[in-house]
N, C-alpha and C positions, 0 to 999 in steps of 0.2 A: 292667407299665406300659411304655408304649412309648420307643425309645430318647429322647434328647434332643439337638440337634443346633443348635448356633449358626448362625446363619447369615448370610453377610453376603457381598460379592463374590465370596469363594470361602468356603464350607465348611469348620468347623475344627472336629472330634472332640476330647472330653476336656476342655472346659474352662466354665468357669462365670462367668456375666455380673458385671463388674465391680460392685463394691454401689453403687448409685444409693439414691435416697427414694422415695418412695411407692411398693410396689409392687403393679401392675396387671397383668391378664389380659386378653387379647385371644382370641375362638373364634368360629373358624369351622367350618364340619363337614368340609369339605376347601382346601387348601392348592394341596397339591403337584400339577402337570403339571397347572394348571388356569389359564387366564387369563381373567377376566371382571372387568365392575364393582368386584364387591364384593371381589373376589382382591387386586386393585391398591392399592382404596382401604383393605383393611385392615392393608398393609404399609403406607403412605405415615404411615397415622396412627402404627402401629406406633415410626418412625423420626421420626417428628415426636416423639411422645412421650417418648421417649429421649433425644431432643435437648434437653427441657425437663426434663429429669431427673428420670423416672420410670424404675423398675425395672419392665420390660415384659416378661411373656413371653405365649407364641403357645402357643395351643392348639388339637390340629383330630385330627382322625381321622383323618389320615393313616397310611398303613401305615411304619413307620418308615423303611423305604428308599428314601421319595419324595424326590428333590428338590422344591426349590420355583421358581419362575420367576421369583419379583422378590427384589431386592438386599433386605436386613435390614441393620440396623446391626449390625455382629458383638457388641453387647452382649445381643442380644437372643434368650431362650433358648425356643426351639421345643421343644416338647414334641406326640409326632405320638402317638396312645393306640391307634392302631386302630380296624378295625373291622369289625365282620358282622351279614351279618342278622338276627339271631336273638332272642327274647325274653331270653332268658340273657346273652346279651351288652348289654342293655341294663342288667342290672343292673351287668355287668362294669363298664363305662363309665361308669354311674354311681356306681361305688363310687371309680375308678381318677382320674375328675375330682374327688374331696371329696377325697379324699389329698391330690392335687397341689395342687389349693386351700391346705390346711389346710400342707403341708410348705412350701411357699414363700412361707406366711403373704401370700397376698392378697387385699388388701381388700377390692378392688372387679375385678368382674369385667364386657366388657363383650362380651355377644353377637349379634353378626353373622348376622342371617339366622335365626332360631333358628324363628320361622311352627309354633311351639306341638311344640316340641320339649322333650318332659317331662322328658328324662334332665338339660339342661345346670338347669333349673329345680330339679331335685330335688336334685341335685349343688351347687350354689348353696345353697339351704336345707342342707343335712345342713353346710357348710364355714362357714357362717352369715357369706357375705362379702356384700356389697351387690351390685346387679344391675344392669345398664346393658342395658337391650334396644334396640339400635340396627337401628329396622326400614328395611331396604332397598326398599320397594317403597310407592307408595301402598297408602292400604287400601281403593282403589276394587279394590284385588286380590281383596281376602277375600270379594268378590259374584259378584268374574267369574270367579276358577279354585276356589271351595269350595263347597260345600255349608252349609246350615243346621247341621247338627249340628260341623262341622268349624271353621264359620268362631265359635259360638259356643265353641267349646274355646281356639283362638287367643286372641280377648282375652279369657277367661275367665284364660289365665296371664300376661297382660299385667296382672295385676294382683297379681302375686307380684315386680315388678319395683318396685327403688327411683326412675327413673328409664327413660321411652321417649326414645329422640331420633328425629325424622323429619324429612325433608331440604324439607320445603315448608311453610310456615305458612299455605296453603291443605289442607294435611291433615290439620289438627287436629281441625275437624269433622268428619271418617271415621270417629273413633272413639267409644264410647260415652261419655257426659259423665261417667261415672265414672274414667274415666281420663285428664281432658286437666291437670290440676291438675299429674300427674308427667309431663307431653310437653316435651322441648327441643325446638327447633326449629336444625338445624346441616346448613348445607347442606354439600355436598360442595366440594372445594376445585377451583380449575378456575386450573391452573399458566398464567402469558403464554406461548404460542405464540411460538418463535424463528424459525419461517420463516410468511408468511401466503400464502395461496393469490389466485390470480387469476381469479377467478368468471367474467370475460367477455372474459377472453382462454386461445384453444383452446391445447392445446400443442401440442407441436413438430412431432406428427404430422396437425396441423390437427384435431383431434378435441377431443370433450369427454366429461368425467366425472359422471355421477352417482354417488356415493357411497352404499354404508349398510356399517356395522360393529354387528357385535353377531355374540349367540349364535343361530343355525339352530334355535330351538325349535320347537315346532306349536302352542304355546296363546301367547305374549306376546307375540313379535316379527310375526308373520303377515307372512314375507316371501313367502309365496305372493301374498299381497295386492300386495306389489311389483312381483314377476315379471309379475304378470295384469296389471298397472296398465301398467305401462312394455311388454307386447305391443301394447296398444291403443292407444299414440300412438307406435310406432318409426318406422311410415311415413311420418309428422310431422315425426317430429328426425333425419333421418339422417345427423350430424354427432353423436350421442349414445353412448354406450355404457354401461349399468351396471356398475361392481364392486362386490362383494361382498366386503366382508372377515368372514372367521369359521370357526366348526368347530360341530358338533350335527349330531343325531340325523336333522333333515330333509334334510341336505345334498343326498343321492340324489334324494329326490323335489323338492326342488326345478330340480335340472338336468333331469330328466322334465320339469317341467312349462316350463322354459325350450325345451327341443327342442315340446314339443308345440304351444306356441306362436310358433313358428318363429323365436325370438327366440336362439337357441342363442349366435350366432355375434358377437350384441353382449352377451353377458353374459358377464364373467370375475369368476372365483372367484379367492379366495387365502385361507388360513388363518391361522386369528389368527399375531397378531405381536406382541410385547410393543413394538414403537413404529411405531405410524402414522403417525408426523407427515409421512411423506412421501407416504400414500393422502391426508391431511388436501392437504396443498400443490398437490398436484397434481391435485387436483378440480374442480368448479366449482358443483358443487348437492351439498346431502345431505338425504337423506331417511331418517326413521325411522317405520315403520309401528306400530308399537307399541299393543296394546291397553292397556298401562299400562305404566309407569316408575314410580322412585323420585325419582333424580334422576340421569337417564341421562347417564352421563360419555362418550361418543361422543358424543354432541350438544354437549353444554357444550364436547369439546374443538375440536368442528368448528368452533365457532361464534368460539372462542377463533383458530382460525386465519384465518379473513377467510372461512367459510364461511357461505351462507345455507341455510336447512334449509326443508323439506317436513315435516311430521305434521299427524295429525289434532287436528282440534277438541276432543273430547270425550274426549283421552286426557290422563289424569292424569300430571303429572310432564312432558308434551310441552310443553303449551300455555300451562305456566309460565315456561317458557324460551323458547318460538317467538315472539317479536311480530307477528302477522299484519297485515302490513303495512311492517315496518319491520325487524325481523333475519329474516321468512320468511314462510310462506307455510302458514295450515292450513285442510287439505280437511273441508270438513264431517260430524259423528258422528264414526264410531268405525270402522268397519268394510268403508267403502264403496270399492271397488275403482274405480267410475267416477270419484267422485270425486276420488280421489289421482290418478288419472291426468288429467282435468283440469287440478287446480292443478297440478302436476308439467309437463305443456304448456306452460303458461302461464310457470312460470317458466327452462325452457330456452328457448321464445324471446324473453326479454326479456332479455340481457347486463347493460344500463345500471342496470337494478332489481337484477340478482344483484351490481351490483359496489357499489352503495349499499347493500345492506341486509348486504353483509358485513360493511361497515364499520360497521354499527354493533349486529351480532353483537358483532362484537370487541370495543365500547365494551360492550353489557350483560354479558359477562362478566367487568366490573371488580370487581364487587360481591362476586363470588366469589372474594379474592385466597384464593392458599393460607394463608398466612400465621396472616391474620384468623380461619380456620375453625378451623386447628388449633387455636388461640390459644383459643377456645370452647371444645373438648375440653377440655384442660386448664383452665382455669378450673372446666367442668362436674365433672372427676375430683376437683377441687381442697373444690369444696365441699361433695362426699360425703363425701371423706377426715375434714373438718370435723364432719361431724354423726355419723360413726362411733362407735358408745360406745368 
């Protein structure tokens, strides 16, 4: 079993989480030198939970000697199990999470991302603890990146689950009516923004910012879709520049396709950062091309800093968040390159519209206090703990 490792502002070997009540599992499949949505949001709950005085510990297949990127409350005990590819190794890991289950006697376990991952299911059954599947993604997902046979296996073990949460109560209908009876509905927490941005005033170097942050994938985010869009209206905004914040797999081809559309020289890259708020401040549009979301916390944060956003119509999890009209602006479907680039025009020359509809971004994301979400979790863990034999 893989080592175990508190973690918390700084890192401390040898010792063992204060005894708290209730105690709860949190897994993700990886942790460590990884920052994304779900990275963020499973330490915050993590440290919220701990706060409300649960015994929490982290579980993820990390190979033991990874750090991790966000602060833990040092009560909170990381257990990293490994991992390889192998069918052998699946039984490894599935024997090596019923253990840890069963030795740290927890109740309820609550998995992150899991998209019909047999081992933590199996590992859950054999430790006989209750199951919290907390899905990050619409399930407009399971049509656009799976297959038939795939996307039936998914909720097929979404029904070995005591409890789904999913962050949109427009995505309850996604899933088959056999499964909505055990669905929460718990959106992601979306913190007050301490500096807010000024949409339609340039900075300092007279310029302005379009924004997007996220992960460089080829199948969700389609920042190719971006790049193409903001080619076709540069000669329009030449007070404009894209950044790009993030790391993945496209990153190469997409600076290709920035040079090939001779947009090279107004697109700047930078690599994820565990705090934006200063790409947030210092913008003035954001845009997320996204063929689906969960409930994308770049957006909610942008939005939270006085930022108006750009997505599409027809993308789940966007257009929940975007008020078209009134915090942004969505280009029609799902997929269309001319489009974004349209509305995306439309809103770099309008200042007076981007500095009205910022503000009341920042108004719609009140509903989302931190607080109040977390306060859900627990409550939610609260009344499994409850019905536990």
């Amino acid at each position: 079993m893989g080592e175990e490792l508190i973690v918390g502002l700084a890192s401390t070997k040898g010792r063992t989480a204060p005894p708290l009540g209730h105690p709860v599992a949190l897994y993700l499949h990886r942790l460590g030198n990884t920052g994304g949505g779900a990275e963020r949001m499973i330490c915050l709950l993590a440290n919220a939970l701990c706060k409300r005085g649960f015994a929490v510990h982290m579980i993820t297949w990390d190979d033991p000697d990874v750090p991790g990127l966000y602060a833990l409350d040092p009560r909170i005990v990381w257990s990293r199990l490994g991992f390889r590819p192998y069918v052998t190794d699946k039984l490894r890991r599935t024997g090596a999470l019923a253990r840890l289950l069963r030795d740290r006697q927890i109740r309820i376990l609550v998995g992150f991302v899991m998209s019909g991952d047999k081992t933590v299911y199996a590992a859950a059954k054999l430790a006989k603890v209750r199951l919290i599947v907390a899905e990050r993604n619409a399930p407009t997902m399971y049509h656009l990146k799976c297959g038939f046979a795939q996307r039936w296996l998914c909720f097929g073990l979404l029904h070995l689950a005591d409890r789904i949460t999913v962050q949109m109560a427009d995505f309850v209908d996604g899933y088959p009516t056999s499964l909505r009876n055990r669905i929460e509905v718990i959106p992601n927490p979306v913190p007050v923004a301490e500096r807010r941005a000024k949409p339609d005033q340039a900075g300092a170097d007279g310029r302005f910012n379009l924004l997007a942050v996220g992960r460089l994938d080829g199948v969700q985010k389609r920042y190719e879709r971006l790049v193409g869009a903001f080619a076709r209206i540069v000669g329009d905004q030449p007070a404009w520049d894209l950044l790009i914040v993030g790391d993945g797999p496209k990153r190469e081809i997409l600076h290709q396709l920035a040079a090939r559309g001779g947009v090279a020289e107004r697109v700047r890259w930078e690599s994820w950062t565990s705090d934006v708020s200063g790409a947030y401040a210092n913008s003035h549009l954001f845009v997320i091309p996204s063929l689906w979301e969960g409930f994308p916390n770049a957006l909610a944060e942008a939005m939270s800093h006085g930022l108006p956003a750009v997505g599409f119509r027809d993308a789940a999890g966007v257009a929940q968040l975007i008020a078209d009209g009134e915090t942004g602006w969505l280009a029609d479907g799902l997929d269309d390159e001319a489009a974004l680039a349209r509305v995306l025009s439309a809103a770099m020359a309008d200042s007076a519209e981007r500095a009205r509809r910022g503000v009341r971004a920042v108004e719609s994301m009140a509903v989302y206090a931190s607080e109040a979400q977390f306060d859900r979790w627990a409550q939610l863990l609260n009344t499994l703990m409850d019905e536990t034999p």
